[in-house]
Backbone bond lengths (Angstrom), bond angles and torsions (degrees), N, CA, C in turn:
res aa  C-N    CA-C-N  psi(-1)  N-CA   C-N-CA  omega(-1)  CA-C   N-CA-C  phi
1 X - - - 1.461 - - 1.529 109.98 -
2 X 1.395 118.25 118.93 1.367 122.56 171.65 1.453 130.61 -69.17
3 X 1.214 132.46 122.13 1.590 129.28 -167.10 1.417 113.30 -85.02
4 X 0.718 144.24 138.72 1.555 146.78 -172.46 1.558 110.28 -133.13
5 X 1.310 116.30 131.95 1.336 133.37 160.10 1.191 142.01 -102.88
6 X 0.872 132.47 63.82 1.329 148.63 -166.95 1.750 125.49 -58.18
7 X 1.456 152.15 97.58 1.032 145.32 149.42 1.785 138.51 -72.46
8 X 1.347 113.83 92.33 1.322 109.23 -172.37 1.571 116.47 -76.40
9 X 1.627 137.05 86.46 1.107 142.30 -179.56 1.504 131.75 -58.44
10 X 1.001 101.62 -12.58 1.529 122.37 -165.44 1.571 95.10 -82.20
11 X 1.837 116.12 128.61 1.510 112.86 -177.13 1.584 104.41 -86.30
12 X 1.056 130.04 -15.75 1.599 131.50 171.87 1.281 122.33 -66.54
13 X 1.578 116.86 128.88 1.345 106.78 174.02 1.397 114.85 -63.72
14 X 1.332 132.14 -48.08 1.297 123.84 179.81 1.547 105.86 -102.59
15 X 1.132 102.22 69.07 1.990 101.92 -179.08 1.934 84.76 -94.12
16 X 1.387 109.14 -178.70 1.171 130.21 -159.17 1.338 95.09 -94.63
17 X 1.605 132.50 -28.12 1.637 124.97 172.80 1.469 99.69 -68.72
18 X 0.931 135.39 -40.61 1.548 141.27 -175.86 2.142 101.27 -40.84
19 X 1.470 106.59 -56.77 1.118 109.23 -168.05 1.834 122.00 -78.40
20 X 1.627 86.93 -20.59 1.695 108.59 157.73 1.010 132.06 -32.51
21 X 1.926 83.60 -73.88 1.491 110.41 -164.49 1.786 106.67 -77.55
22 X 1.251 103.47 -19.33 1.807 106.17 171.64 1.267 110.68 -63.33
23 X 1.308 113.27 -45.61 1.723 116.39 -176.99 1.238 113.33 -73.44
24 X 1.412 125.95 -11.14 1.779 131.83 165.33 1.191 113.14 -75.44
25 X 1.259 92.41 -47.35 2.308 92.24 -176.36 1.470 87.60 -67.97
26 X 1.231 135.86 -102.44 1.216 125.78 -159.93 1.390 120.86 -11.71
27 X 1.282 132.56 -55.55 1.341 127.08 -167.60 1.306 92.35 -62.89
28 X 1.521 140.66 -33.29 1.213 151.73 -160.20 1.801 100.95 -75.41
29 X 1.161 93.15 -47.47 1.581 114.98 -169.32 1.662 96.87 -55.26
30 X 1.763 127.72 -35.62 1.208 123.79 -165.47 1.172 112.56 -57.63
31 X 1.360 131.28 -40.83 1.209 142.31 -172.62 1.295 118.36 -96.37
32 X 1.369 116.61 28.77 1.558 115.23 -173.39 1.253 131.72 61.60
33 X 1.505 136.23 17.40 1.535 142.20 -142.14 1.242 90.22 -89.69
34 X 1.755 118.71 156.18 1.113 144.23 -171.90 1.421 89.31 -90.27
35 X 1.670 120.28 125.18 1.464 108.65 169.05 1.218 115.45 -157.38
36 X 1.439 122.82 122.72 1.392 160.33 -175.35 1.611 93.17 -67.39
37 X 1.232 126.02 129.52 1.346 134.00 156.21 1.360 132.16 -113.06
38 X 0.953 158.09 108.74 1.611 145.02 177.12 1.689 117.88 -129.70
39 X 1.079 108.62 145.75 1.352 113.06 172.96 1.578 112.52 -106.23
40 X 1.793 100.63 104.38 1.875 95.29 176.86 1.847 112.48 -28.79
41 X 1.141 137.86 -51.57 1.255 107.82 -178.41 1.380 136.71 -77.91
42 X 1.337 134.58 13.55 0.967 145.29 -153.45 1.680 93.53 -119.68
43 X 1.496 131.67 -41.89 1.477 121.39 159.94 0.773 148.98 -78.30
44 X 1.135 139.29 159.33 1.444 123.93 -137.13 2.436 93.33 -118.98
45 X 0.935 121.28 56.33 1.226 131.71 -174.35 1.709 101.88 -69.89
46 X 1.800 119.83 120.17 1.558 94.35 150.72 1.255 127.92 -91.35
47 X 1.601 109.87 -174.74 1.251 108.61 170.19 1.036 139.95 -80.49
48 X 1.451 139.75 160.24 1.404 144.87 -153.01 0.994 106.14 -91.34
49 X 1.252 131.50 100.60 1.586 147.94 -175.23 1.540 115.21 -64.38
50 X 1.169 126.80 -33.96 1.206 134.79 177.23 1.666 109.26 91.95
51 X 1.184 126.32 11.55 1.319 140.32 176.24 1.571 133.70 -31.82
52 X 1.681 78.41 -46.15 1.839 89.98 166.84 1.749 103.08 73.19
53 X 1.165 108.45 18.57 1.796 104.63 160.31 0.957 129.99 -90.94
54 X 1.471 119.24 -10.32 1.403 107.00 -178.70 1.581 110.27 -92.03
55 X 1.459 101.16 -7.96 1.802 105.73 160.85 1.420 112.81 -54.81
56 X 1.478 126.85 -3.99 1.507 121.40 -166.82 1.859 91.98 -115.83
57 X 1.402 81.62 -53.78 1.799 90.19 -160.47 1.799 119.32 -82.66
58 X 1.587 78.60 -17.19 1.878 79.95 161.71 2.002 91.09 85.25
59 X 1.334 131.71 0.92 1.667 107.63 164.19 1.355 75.44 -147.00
60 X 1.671 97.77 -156.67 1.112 115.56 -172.00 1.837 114.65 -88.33
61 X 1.420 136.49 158.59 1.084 125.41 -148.55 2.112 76.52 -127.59
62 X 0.893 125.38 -43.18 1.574 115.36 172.69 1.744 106.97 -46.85
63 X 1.484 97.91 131.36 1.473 124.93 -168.29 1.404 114.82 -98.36
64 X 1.261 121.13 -179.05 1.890 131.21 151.35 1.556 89.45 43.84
65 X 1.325 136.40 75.95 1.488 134.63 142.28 1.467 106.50 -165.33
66 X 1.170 117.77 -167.36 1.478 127.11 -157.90 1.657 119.58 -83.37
67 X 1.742 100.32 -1.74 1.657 113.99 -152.84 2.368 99.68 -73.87
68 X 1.782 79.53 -36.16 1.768 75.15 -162.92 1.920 89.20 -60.62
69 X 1.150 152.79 -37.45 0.985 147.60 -142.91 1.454 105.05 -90.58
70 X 1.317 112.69 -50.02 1.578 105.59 -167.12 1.732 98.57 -89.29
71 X 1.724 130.14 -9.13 1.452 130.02 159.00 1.467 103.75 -48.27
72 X 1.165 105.68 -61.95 1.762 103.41 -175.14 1.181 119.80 -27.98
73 X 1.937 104.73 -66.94 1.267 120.39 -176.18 1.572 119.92 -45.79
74 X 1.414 99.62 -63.01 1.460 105.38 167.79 1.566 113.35 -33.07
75 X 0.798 117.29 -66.04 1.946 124.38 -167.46 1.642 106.89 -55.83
76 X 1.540 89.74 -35.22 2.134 98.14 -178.05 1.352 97.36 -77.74
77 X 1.157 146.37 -24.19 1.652 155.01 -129.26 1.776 94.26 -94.06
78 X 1.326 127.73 129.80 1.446 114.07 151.02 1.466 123.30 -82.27
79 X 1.697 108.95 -16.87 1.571 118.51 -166.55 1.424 105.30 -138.76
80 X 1.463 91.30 97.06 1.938 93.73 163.64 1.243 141.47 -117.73
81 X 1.552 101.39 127.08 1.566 126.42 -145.54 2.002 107.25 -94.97
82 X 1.524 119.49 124.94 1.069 125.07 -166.11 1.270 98.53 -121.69
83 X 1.111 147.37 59.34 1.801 131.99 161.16 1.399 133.31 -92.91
84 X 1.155 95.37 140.33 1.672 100.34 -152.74 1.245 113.32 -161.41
85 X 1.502 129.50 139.60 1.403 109.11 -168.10 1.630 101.04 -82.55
86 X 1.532 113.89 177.25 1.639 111.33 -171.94 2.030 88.34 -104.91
87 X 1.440 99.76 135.95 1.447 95.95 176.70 1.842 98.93 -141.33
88 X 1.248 113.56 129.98 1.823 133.60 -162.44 1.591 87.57 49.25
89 X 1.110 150.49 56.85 1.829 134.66 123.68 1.779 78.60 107.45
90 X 1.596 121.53 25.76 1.852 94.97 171.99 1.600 84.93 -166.00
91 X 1.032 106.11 -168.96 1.647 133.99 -165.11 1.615 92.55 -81.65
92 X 1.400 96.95 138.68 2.082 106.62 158.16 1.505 92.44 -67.39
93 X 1.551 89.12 150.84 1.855 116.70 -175.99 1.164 104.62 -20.33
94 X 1.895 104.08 -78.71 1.102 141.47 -152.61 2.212 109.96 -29.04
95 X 1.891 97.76 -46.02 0.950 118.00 178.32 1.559 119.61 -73.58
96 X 1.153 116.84 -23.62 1.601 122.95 -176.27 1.199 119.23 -106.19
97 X 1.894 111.22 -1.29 1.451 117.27 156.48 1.406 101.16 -74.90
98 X 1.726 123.15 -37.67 1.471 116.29 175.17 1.533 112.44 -36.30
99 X 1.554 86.95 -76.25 1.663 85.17 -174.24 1.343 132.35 -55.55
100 X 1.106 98.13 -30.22 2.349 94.78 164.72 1.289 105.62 -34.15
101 X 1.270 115.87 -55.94 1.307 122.81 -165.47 1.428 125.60 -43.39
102 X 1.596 90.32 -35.08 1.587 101.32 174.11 1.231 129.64 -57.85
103 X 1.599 112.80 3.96 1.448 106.80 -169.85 1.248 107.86 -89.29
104 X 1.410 123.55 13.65 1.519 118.90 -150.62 1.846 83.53 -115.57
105 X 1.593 111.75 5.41 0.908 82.34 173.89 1.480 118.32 -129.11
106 X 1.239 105.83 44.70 1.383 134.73 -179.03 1.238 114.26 -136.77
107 X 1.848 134.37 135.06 1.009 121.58 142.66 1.758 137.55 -77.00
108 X 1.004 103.40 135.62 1.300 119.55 177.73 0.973 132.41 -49.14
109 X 1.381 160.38 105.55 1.920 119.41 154.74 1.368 94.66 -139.28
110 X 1.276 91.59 151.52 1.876 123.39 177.31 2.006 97.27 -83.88
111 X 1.508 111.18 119.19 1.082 103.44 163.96 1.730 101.03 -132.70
112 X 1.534 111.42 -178.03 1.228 92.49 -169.06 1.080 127.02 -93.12
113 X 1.483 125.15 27.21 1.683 106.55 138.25 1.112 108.06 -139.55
114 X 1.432 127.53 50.65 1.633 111.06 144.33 1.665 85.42 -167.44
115 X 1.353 94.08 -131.23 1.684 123.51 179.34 1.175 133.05 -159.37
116 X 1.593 112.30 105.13 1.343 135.20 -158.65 1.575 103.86 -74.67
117 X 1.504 117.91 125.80 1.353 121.99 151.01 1.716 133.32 -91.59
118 X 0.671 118.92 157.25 1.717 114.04 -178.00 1.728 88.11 -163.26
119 X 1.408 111.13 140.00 0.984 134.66 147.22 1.210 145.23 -52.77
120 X 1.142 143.44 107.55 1.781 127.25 -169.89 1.574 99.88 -55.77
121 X 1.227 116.35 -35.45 1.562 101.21 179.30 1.732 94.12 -152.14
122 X 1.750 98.92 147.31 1.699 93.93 -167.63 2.126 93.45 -78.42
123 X 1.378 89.06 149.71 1.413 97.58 162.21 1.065 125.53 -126.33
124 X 1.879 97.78 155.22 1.700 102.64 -165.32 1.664 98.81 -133.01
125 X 1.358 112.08 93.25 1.078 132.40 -171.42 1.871 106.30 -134.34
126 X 1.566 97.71 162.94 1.510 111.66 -179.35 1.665 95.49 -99.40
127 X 2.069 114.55 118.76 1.529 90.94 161.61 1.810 112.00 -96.80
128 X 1.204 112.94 164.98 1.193 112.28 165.73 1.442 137.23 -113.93
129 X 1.228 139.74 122.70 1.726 116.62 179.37 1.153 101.09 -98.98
130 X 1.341 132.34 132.49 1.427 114.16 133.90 1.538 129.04 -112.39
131 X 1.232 111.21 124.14 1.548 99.65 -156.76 1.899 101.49 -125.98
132 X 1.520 100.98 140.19 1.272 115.39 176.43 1.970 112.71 -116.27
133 X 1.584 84.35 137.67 1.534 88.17 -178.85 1.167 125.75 -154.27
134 X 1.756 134.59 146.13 1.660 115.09 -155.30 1.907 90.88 -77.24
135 X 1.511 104.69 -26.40 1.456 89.91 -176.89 1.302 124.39 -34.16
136 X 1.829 126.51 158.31 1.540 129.10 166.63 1.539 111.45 -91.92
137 X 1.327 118.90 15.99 1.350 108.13 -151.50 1.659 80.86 -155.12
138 X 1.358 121.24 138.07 1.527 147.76 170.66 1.093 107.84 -32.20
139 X 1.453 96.20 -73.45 1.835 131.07 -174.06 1.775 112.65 -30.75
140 X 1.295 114.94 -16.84 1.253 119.94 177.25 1.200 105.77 -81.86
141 X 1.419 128.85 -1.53 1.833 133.34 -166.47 1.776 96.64 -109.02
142 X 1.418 109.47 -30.57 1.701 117.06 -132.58 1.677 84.92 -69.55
143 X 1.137 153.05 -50.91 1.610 129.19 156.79 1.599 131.64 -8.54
144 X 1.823 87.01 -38.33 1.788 81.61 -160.82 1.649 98.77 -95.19
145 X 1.638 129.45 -35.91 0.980 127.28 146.74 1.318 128.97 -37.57
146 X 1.286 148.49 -49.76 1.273 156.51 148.65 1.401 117.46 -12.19
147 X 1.826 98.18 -70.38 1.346 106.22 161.49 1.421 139.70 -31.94
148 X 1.462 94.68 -48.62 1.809 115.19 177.86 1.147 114.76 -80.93
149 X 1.159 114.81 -33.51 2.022 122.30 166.93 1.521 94.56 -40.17
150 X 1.378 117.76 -64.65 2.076 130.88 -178.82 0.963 97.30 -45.02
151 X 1.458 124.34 -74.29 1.416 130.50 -131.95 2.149 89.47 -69.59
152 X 1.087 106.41 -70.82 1.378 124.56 163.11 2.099 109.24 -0.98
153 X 1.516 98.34 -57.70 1.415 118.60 -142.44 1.687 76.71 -81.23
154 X 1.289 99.59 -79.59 1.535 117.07 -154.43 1.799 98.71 -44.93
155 X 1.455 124.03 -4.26 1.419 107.34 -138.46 1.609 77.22 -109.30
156 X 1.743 128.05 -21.59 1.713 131.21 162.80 1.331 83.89 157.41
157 X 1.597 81.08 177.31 2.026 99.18 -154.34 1.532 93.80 -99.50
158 X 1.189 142.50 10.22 1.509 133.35 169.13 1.546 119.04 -107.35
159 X 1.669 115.44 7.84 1.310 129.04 170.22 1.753 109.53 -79.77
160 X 1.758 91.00 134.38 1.568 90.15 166.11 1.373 130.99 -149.76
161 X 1.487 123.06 138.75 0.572 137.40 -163.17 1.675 123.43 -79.22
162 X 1.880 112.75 130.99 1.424 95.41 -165.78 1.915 85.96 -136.45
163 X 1.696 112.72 137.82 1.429 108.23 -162.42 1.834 90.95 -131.14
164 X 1.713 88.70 128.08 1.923 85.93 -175.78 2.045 81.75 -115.48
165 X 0.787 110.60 151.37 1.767 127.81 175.15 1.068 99.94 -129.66
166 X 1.311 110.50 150.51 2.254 120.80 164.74 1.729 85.82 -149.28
167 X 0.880 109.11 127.59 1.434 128.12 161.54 1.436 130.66 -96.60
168 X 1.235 133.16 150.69 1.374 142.42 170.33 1.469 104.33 75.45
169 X 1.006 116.57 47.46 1.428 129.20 163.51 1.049 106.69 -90.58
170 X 1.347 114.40 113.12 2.130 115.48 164.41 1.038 110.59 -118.31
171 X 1.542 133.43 -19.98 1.491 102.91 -169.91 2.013 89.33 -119.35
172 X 1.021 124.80 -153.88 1.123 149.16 121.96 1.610 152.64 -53.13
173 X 1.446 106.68 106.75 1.566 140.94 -138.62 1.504 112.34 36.98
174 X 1.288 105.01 73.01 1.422 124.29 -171.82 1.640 99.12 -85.75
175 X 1.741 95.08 -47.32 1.617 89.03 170.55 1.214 142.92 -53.88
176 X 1.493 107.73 -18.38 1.675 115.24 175.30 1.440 131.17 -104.73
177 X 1.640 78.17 23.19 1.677 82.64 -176.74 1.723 114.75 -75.46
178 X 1.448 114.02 -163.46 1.563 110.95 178.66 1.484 81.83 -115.67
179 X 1.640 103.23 -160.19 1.647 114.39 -166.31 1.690 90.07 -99.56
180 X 1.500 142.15 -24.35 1.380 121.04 161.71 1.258 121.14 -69.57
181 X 1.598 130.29 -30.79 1.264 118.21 -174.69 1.489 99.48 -80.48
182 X 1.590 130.76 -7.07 0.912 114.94 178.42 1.797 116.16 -89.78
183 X 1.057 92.52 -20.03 1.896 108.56 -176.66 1.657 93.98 -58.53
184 X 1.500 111.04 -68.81 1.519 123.29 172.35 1.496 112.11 -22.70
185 X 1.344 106.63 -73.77 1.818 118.27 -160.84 1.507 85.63 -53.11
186 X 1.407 110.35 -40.11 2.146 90.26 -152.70 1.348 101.89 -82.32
187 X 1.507 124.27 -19.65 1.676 102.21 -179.42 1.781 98.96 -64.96
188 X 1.352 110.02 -45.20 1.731 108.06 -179.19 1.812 113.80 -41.71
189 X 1.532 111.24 -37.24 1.460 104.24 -169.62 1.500 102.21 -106.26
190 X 1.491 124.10 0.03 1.530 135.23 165.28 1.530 106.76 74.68
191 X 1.460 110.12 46.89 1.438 123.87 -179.47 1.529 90.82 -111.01
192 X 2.050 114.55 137.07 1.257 117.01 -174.12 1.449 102.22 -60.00
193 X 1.478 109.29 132.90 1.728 127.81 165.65 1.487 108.73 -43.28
194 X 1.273 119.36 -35.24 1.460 123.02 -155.53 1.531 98.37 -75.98
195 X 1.256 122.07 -12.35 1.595 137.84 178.56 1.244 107.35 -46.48
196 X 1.707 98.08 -42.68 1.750 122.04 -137.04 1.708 98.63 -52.78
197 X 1.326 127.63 -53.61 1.039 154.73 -134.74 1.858 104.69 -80.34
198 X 1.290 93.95 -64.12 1.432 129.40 165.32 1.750 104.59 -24.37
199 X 1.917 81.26 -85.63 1.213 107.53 -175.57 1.850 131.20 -38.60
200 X 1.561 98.58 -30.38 1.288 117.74 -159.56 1.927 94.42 -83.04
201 X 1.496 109.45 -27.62 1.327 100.44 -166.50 1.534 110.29 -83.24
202 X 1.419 87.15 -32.80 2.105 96.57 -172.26 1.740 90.20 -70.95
203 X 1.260 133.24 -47.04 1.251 115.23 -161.92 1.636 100.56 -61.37
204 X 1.557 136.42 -44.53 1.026 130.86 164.79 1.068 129.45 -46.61
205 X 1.666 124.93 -31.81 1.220 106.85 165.42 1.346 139.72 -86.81
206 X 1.755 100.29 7.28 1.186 114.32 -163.98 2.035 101.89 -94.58
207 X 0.818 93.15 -26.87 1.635 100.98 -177.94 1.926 85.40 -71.88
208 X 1.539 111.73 -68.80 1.989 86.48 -174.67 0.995 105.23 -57.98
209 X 1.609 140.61 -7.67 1.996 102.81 170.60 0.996 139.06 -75.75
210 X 2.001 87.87 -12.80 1.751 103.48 172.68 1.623 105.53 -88.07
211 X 1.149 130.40 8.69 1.426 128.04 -167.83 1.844 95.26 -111.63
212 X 1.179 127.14 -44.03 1.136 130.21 174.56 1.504 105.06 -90.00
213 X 0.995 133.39 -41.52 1.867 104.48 156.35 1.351 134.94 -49.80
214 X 1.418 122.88 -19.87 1.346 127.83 -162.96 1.534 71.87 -116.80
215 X 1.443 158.95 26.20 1.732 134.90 173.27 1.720 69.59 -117.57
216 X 1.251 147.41 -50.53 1.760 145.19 -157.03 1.212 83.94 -69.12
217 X 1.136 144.26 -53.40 1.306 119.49 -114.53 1.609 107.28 -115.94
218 X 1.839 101.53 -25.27 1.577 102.22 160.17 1.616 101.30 -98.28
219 X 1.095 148.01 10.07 1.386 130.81 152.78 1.757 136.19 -32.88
C-alpha cells in the first residue's frame, strides 16, 4: 500500500486546488493508498529561524507546532503532493513556511564556492505539483517548479518529479464549470468567449490527469 502526502495550499474553501487536489486523492483512493491530507492553513508550522541545529541533531530543533508530526509523515510518505494556487510567480506563505522546514532535512555546508547539500538519508519518493493559476501562460508557475527540480535533486537521484498546471483560473470552481457557465463568467471578467469552449475541455481533462496520475502512481 502506497502512502501519500498530500498538502492543500490554497486559502479558499472552494479555490480551484481544492477540486484538483480531490481528483488526485481519488485516483489515489482506487488502490486503497494510505493518505495524509492537510491544508497549509489550518497548521500551525513555525518559521525557519535559520539556526543551523539540525546540522548537529539531524531534524529540526523548533518545538510545540505541527512540524515533528507532519516530518514523520513526509519521511513515511512514498508520494508527496503540493497543490496550491501560484500567487506573484510562488506559493502563498502558508506553503513556503512548509518548505523552510525542509532544511532540517538536509545537511548543510558552506564550502568555498557554493553550498553543499546532502541528505540525512537519500530519498526515493514521487514529488508532485499541482498548481493553479489565473495566469494564461505556465511561466507564471516556472519559480515554483524550478524550486522542485532542486528540492527534488538535492533530496537523491531516484526522486521524481511529476508537474500538472491548469491555467486561467480566476474565480472559484472555475474548473468545473461547463462551456456556458464559462461563456457567462468571461464576458463578466472580459476574457474572449471564444475561450469558453476550449477552455471547458482542457480544464476537464486536467482534473483526470490528476485522477490517473495519483491511480499510476499509488498502484
Amino acid at each position: 500500500m502506497k502512502k501519500v502526502f498530500a498538502i492543500n495550499g490554497s486559502p479558499r474553501a472552494n479555490g480551484n486546488t481544492k477540486f484538483l487536489l480531490e481528483s488526485f486523492i481519488k485516483g489515489a483512493e482506487t488502490n486503497n493508498a494510505d493518505i495524509k491530507q492537510y491544508n497549509a492553513n489550518d497548521l500551525d508550522i513555525k518559521n525557519c529561524t535559520g539556526c543551523l541545529r539540525c546540522n548537529l541533531i539531524k531534524k529540526c530543533s523548533l518545538r510545540n507546532d505541527d512540524w515533528n508530526k507532519i516530518s514523520t509523515e513526509i519521511l513515511e510518505s512514498d508520494i508527496i503532493v503540493f497543490a496550491s494556487p501560484v500567487y506573484f510567480h510562488h506559493f502563498p506563505a502558508p506553503v513556503k513556511t512548509i518548505l523552510d522546514r525542509f532544511r532540517s532535512f538536509i545537511k548543510v555546508q558552506i564550502t568555498e564556492e557554493s553550498i553543499k547539500h546532502t541528505p540525512w538519508h537519500e530519498w526515493n519518493k514521487d514529488f508532485v505539483l499541482i498548481l493553479s493559476m489565473g495566469s494564461s501562460d505556465v511561466i507564471d508557475a516556472e519559480p515554483i517548479i524550478e524550486l522542485f527540480e532542486y528540492i527534488t535533486d538535492i533530496l537523491g537521484p531516484n526522486n521524481k518529479l511529476h508537474v500538472i498546471t491548469a491555467n486561467r483560473l480566476a474565480v472559484n470552481k472555475l474548473i468545473t464549470m461547463n462551456q456556458n457557465e464559462l461563456e457567462t463568467l468571461y464576458k463578466k471578467l472580459e476574457i474572449p468567449v471564444r475561450l469558453a469552449k476550449k477552455d471547458a475541455e482542457i480544464n476537464s481533462k486536467t482534473l483526470t490527469k490528476a485522477f490517473d496520475l495519483a491511480k499510476n502512481l499509488s498502484y
